[in-house]
N, C-alpha and C positions, 0 to 999 in steps of 0.2 A: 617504498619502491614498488611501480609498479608498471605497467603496460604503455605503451606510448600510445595514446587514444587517440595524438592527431595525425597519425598517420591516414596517408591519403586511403588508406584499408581498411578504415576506418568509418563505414559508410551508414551503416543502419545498427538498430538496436541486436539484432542479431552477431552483428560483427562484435559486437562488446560480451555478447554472450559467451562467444567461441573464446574472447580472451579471458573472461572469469570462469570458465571451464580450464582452461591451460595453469591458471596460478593457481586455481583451491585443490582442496583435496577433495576426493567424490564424494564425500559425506556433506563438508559443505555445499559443494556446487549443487548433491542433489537437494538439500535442505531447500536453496532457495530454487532450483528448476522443477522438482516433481508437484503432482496432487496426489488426490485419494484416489483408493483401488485402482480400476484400470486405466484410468487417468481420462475417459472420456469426455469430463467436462473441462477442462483443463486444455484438452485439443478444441475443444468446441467454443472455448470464451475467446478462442485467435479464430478461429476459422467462419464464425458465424458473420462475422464483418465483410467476409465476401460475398455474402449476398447481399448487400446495401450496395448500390450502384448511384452513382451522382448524376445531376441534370444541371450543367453550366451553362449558365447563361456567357455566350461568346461577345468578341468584339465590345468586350466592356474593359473600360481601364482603371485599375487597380494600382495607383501608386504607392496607397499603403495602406494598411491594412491593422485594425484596431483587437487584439488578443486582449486585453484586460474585462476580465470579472469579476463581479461581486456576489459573494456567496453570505449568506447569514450576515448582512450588511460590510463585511470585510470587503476590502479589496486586493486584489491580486495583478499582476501585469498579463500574466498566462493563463488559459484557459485549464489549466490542471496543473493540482498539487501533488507536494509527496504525503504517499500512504503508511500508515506504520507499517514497517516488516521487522517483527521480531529480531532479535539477535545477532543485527547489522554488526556488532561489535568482531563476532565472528569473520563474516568477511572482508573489513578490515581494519585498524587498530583505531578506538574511538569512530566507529563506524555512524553513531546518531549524528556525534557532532559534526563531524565531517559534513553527510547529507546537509545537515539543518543549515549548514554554513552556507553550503553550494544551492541552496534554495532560497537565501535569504538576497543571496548575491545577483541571483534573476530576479528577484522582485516577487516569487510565488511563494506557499506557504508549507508549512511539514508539521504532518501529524505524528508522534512518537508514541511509538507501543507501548505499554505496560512493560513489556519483555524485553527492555532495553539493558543492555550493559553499562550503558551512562547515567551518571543520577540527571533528572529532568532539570535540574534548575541549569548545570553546565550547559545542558542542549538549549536550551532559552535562550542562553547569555551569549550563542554561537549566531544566532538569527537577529536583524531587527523588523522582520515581515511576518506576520500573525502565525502561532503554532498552535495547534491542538493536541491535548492529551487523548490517547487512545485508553481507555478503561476498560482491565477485567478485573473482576472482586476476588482475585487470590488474596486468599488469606482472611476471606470476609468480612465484612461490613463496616469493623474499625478498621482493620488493616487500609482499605479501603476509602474510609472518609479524612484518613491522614494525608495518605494518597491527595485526594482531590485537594486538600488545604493548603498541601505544598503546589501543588498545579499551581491553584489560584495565586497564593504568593510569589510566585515566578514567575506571572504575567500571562499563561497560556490563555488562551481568548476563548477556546471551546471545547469541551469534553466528547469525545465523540465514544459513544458504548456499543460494544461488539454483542450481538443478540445469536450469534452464530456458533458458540461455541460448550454446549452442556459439556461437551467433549472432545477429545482430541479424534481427528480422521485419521486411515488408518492411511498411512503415506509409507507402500513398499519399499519403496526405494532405501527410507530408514532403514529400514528392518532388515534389507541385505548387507546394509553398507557397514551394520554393527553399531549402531548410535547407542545404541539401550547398552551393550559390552561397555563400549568405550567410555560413557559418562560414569560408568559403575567404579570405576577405581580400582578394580579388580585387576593383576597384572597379568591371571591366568585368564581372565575371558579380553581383556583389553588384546592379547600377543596377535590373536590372529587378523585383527585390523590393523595394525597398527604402521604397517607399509605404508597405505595412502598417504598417511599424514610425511614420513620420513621423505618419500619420494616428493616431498615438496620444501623443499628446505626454507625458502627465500617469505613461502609465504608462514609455516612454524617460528624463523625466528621470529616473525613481528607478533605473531601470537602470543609465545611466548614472554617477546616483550612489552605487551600491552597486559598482560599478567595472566594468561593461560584462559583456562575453564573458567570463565567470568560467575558469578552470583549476580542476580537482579535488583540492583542499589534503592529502586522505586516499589520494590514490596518489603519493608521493613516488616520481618515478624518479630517476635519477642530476643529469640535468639540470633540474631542480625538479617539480613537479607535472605530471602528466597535463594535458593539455591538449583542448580539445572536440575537433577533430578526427582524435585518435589511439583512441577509442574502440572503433568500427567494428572497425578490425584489431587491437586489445587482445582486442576479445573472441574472436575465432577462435583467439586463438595461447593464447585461458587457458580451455579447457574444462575444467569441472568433473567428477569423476568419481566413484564411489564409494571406490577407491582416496585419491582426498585427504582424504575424512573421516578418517584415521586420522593422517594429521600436525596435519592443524587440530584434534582434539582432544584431540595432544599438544602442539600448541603454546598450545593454548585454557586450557583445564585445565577448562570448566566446562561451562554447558547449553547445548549446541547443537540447533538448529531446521533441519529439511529444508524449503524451501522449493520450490514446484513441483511438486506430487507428484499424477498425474492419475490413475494405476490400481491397482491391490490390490499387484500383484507389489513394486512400487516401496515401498508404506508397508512391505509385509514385511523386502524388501530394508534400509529405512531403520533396523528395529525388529530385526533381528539387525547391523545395524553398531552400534548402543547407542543412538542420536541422542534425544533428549529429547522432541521432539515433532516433526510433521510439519504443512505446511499445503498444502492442497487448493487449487491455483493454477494459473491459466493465464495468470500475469501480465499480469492485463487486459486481457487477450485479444489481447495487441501482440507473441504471438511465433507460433504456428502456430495458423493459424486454420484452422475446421471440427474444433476439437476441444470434449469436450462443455460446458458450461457447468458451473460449478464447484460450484453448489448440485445437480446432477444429477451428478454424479460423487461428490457424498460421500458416500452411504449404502454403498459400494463399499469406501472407503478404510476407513469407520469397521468396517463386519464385518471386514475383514484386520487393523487395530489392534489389534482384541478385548480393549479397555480397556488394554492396556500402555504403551502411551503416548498424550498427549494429541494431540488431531486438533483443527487450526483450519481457516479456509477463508476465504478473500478472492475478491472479483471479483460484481459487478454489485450490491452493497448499495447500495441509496438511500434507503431507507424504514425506521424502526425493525421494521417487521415482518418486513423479509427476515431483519434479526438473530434474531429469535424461531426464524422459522423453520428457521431453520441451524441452532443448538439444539436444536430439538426433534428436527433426523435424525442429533443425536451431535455435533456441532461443540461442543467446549468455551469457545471463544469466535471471534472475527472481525477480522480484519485490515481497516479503511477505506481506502480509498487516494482514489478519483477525490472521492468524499465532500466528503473536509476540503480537499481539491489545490481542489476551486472557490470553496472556502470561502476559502483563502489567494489564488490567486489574486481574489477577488472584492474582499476589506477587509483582508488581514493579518489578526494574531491576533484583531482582533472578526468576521472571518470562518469563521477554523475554530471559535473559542469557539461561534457561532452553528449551525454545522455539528453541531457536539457535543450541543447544546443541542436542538436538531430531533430528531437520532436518539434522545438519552436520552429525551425528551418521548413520541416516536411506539412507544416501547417499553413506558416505564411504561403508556399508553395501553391498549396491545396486551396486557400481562398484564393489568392487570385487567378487562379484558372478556372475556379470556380464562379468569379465575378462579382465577390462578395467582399467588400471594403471592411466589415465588421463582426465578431463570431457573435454580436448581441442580434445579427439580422438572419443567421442562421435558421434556416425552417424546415419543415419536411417537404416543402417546394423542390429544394436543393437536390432530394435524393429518390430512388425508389425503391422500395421495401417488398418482401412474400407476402402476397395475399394473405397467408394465414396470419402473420403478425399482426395483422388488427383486429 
């Protein structure tokens, strides 16, 4: 049960957001709306897109308009997939599967996190449009290469590895909302959060009946799954390195994706270890903040690429136009992440489907006023950019 999405109030990604703020509790909603420290880059991965201005060619007619791409020789219907966001299940019940479904159902792709509450092979068996695994080494190197051999057994087409994460950012909004209390199991540090949760009745039962406090089915340790609060110290003990790319794509065998990748040297670096593609991410701005906004970092990434391999980019899309935009400075397609997350959290799959349906809509839009039949004819013709961006 959830929000009625096609309500005619129902206009932009925003409006999905106000509804997944109304059903979660603050802990959730801030999980998926906050970044790190003062959240400056997190304001700046939405706001830097209005300095990109378009230049349409007018009196051109446009009766339809060609969205499908192909990334790492896959293809897609839409110019942008979904991104892994950790702990969908959270906001709301089989939250992976769900997504995967509703992304399978437009014809585009979903990458699933490490950090999913659903075992990967169900989120597979929910799509029949290319998925990727999102990979971090909790739990280390065998935990890890079991990881990748049930990937590949469940058909996932690419691995994509998060380079961004030695450690967790420090994301305030956590920290007041009592995440650290409440996951503790403690009933004398849990009492004083525990309101949020109560004052939301409709979205607890489903929690609860999706079976509470999930464990992470895809990091099998010795003693069963990863559990939530073993994360934190998982991830300091399982930094990723350039060096591991050469086991994971022997243990992989197939297309892997750098995921994380803010400056020139970095895609260089990615494009002589072999890696398939690279995306232009500052993981939604939730791990070191005052770094630059991700649609301002790509013109960077894409001159060191120099067409060798393909460049995507995630963080601050809201509007079909950001997509365009990205596009047009070399991005081959786009990673959604907060996007569709308010979409699920807001109605389930009539949420992200509605999510999907906004961007596709606000895109189609945007070419043909733009004049432009195809997002494969997309160029920096199309737009104008700050001087200093080149």
């Amino acid at each position: 049960m959830g929000a009625n999405v096609s309500s005619p109030k129902v206009v932009n990604i925003s409006d999905l957001r106000l509804l997944a703020k109304s059903r979660l509790p603050q802990m959730v909603f801030d999980y998926i709306d906050s970044g790190a420290d003062r959240e400056q880059t997190l304001s700046q991965n939405c706001s830097a897109y209005n300095e990109i201005f378009f230049r349409p060619r007018c009196a051109v007619a446009t009766p339809s308009c060609d969205l499908s791409i192909s990334v790492i020789n896959q293809d897609f219907k839409l110019p942008f997939i979904l991104a892994p966001v950790g702990s969908s299940r959270m906001f709301y019940p089989k939250g992976e599967v769900v997504a995967a479904r509703e992304a399978g159902i437009a014809g585009t792709g979903y990458a699933l996190s490490t950090l999913s509450g659903c075992r990967l092979e169900e989120v597979k068996e929910a799509t029949n449009c290319p998925a990727w695994y999102q990979l971090y080494l909790l739990g280390g190197k065998d935990v890890a290469l079991q990881t990748i051999q049930r990937a590949k057994s469940a058909g996932f087409s690419a691995i994509v590895v998060t380079i961004d994460t030695p450690i967790s950012g420090l994301r305030e909004r956590d920290v007041r909302n009592g995440t650290k209390e409440l996951l503790s199991r403690n009933p004398l540090k849990m009492f004083p959060y525990l309101s949020q949760m109560l004052i939301k009745p409709c979205w607890l039962t489903q929690w609860l009946g999706d079976g509470g406090l999930m464990s992470f089915p895809n990091v099998e340790l010795e003693n069963g799954p990863m559990g939530y609060t073993e994360i934190g110290p998982a991830l300091e003990e399982s930094v990723v390195t350039w060096e591991d790319l050469n086991w994971i794509r022997e243990a992989w065998g197939g297309k892997i994706i750098v995921k994380g990748v803010h400056i020139g040297d970095d895609a260089r670096k990615a494009i002589d270890l072999g890696v398939d593609a690279i995306v232009v991410s500052n993981h939604g701005a939730r791990q070191l903040d005052s770094v630059a906004p991700t649609i301002r970092a790509l013109p960077e990434i894409v001159e060191a690429a120099n067409g060798q391999i393909d460049v995507l980019l995630d963080g601050g899309i809201r509007r079909g136009s950001d997509v365009v935009k990205a596009l047009c400075l070399g991005a081959k397609g786009v990673l959604i992440g907060r996007a569709y997350a308010y979409g699920l959290a807001a109605a389930g799959g009539p949420g992200v489907a509605r999510s999907i349906e906004i961007l596709k809509t606000d895109i189609l839009r945007t070419m043909k006023l733009l004049g432009c039949d195809s997002v494969q004819k997309l160029d920096k013709s199309f737009i104008s950019i700050p001087s200093n961006w080149i």
